[in-house]
DSSP file (Angstrom, degrees, kcal/mol; ACC not computed):
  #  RESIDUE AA STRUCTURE BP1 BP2  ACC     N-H-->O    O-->H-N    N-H-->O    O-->H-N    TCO  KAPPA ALPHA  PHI   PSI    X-CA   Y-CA   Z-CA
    1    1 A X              0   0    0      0, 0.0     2,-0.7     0, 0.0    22,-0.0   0.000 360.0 360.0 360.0 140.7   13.4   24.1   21.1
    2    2 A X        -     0   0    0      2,-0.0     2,-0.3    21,-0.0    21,-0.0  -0.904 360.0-171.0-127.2 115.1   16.5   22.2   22.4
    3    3 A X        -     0   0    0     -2,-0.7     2,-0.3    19,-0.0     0, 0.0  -0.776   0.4-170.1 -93.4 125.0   16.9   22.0   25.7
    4    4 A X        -     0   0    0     -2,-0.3     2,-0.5     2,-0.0    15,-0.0  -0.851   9.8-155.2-118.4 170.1   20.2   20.6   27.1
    5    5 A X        -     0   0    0     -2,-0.3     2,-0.5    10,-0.0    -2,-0.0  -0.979  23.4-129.9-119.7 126.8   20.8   19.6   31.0
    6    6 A X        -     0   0    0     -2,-0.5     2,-0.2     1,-0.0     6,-0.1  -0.846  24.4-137.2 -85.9 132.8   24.9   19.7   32.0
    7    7 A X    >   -     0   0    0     -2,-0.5     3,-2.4     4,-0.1     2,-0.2  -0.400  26.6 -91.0 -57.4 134.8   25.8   16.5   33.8
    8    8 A X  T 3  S+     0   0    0      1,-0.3     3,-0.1    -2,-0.2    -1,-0.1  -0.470 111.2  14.6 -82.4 152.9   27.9   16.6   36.7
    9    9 A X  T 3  S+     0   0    0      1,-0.3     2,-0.3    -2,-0.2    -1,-0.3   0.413  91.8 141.3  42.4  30.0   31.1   16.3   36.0
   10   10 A X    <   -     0   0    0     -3,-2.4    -1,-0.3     1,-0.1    -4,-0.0  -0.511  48.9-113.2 -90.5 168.9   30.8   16.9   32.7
   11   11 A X     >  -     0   0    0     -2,-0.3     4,-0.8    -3,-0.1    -4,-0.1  -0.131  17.2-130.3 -50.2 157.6   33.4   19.2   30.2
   12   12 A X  H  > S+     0   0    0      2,-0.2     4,-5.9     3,-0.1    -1,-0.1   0.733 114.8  53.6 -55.0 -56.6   32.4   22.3   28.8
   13   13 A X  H  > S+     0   0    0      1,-0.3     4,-1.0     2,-0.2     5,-0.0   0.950 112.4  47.6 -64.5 -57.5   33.8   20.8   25.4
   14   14 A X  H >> S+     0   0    0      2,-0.3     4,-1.7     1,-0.2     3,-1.5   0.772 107.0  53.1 -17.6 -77.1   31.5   17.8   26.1
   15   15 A X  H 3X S+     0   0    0     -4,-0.8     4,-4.5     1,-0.4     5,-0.3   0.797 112.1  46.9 -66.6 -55.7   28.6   19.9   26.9
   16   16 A X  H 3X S+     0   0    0     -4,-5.9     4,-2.4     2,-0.2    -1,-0.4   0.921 106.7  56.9 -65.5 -39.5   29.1   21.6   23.7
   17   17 A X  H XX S+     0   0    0     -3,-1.5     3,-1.7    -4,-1.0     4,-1.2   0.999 110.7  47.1 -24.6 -92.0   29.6   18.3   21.6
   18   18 A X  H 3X S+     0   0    0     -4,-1.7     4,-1.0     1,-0.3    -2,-0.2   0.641 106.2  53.2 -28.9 -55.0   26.5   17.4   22.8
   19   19 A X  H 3X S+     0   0    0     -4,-4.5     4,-2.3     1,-0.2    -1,-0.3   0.861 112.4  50.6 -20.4 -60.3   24.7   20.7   22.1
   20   20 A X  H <X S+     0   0    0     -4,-2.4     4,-2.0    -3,-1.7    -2,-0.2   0.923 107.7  48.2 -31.9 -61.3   26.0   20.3   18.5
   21   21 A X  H  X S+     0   0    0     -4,-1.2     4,-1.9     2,-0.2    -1,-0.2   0.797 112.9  49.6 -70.6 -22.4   24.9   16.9   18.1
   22   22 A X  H  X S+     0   0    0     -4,-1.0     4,-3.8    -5,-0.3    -1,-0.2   0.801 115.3  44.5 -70.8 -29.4   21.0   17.9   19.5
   23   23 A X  H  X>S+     0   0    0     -4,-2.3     6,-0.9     1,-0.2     4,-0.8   0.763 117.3  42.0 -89.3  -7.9   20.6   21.1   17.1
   24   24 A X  H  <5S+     0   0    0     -4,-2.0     3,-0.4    -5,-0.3    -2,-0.2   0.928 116.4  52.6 -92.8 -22.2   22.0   19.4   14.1
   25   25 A X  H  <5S+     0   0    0     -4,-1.9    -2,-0.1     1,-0.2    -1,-0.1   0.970 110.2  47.3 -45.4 -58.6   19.7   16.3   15.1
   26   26 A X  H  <5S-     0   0    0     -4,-3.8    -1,-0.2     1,-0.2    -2,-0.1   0.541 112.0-121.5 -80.7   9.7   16.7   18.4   15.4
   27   27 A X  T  X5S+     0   0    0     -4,-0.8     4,-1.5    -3,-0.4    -1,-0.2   0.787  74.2 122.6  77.2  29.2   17.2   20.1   12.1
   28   28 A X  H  ><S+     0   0    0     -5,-0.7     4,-3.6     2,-0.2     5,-0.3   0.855  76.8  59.8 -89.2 -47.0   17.4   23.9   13.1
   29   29 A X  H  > S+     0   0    0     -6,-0.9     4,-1.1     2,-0.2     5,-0.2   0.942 106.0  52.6 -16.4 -64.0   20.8   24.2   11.5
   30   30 A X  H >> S+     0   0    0      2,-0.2     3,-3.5     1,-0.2     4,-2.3   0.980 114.3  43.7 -29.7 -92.8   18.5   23.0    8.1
   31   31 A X  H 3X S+     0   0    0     -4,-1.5     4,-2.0     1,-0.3    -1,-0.2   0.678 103.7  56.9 -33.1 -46.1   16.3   25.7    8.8
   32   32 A X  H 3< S+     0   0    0     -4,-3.6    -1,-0.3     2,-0.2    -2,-0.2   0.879 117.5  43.6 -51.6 -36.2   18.7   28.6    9.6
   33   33 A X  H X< S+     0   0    0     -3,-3.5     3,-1.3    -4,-1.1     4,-0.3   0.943 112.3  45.0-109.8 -63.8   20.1   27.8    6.1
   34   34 A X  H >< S+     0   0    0     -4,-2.3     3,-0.6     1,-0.2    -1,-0.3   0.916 124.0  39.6 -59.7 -47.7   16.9   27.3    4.1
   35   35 A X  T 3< S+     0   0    0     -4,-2.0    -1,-0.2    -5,-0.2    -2,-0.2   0.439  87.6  96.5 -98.8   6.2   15.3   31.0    6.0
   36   36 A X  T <  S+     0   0    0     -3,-1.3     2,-0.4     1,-0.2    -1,-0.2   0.753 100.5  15.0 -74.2 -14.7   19.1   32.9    5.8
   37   37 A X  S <  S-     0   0    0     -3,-0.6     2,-0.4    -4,-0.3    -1,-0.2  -0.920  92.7-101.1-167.1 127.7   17.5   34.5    2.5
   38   38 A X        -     0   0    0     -2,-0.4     2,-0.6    -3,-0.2    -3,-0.1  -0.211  28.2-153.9 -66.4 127.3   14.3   34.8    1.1
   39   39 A X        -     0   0    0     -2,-0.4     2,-0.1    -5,-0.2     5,-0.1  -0.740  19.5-124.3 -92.8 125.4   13.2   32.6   -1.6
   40   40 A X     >  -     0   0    0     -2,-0.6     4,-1.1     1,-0.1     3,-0.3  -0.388  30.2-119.8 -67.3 145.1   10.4   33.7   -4.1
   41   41 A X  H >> S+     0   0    0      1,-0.2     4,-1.7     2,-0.2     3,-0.9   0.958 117.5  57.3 -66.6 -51.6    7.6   30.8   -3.9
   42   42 A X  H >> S+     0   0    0      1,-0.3     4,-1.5     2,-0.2     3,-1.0   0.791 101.6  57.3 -23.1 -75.6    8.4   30.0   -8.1
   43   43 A X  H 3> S+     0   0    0     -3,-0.3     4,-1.3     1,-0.3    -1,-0.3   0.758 107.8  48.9 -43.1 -56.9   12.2   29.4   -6.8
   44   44 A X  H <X S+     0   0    0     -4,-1.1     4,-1.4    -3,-0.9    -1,-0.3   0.850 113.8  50.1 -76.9 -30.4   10.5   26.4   -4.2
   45   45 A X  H <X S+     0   0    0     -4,-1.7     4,-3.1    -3,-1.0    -1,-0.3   0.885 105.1  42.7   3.7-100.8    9.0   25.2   -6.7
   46   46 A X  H  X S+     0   0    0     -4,-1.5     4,-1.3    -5,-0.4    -2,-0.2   0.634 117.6  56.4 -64.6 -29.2   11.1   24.7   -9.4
   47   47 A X  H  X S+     0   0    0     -4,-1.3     4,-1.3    -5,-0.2    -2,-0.2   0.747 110.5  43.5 -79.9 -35.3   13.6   23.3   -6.6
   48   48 A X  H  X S+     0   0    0     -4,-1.4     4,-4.2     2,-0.2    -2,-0.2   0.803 112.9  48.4-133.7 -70.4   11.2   21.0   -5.5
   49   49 A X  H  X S+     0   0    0     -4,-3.1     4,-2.6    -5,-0.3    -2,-0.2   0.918 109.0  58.2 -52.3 -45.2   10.1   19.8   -9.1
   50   50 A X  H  X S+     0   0    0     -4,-1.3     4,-1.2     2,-0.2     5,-0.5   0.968 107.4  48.9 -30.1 -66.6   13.9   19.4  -10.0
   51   51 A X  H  X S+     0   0    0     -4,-1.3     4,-1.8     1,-0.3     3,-0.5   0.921 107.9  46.1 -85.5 -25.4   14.3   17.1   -7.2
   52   52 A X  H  X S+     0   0    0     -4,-4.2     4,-3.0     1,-0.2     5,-0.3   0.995 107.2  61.4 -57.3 -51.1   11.5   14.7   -7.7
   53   53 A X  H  X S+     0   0    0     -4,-2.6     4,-1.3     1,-0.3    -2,-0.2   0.668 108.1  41.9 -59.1  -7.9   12.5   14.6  -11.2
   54   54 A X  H  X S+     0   0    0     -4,-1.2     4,-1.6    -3,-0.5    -1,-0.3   0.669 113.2  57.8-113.0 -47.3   16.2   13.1   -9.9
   55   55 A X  H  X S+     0   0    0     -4,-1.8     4,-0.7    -5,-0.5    -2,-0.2   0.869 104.3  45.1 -73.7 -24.2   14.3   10.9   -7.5
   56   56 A X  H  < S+     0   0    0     -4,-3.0    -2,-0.2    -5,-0.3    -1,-0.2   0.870 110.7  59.7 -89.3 -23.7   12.2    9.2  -10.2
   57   57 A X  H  < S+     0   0    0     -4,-1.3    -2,-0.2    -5,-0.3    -3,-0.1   0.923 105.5  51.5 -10.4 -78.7   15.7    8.9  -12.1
   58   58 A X  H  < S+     0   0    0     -4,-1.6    -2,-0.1     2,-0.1    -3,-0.1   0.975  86.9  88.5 -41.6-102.4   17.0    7.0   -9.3
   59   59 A X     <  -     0   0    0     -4,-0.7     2,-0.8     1,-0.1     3,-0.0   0.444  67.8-138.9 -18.5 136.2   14.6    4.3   -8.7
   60   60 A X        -     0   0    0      4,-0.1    -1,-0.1     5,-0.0     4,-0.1  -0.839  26.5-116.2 -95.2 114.7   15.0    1.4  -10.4
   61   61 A X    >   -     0   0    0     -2,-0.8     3,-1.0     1,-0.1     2,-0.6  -0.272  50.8 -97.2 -55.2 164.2   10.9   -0.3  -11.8
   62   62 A X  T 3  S+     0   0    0      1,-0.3    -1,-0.1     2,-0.0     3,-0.0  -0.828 110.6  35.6 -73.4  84.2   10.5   -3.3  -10.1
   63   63 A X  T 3  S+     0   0    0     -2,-0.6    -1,-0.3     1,-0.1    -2,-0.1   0.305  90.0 134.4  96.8   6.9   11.5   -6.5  -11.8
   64   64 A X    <         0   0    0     -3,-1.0    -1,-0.1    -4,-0.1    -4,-0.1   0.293 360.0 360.0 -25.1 163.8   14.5   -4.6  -13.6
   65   65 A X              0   0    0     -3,-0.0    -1,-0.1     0, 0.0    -3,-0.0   0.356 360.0 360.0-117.6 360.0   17.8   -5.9  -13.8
């Protein structure tokens, strides 16, 4: 949960800013997005598998040029 405290004399627009910066920090944005539609467990999977395979792509072995 993200709790924010307004400062005295702060802005609205501040106050909001800030908000922003605490929910996008704490990754509930993320979440809204990922739960906005159900995914069949196969789907997470396969998403999942995908992206290790693209991360062991990446990496370069060790002593490489």
């Amino acid at each position: 949960m993200v709790k924010l405290v307004v400062r005295e004399k702060e802005t609205i627009q501040e106050a909001v800013r800030r908000f922003r910066k605490l929910v996008e920090r704490s990754g509930i944005k993320k979440e809204m997005r990922r739960r906005e539609y159900y995914e069949k467990p196969s789907e997470i999977k396969r998403r999942a598998r995908l992206r290790a395979e693209r991360r062991s792509r990446r990496v370069v072995p060790a002593g490489g040029v």
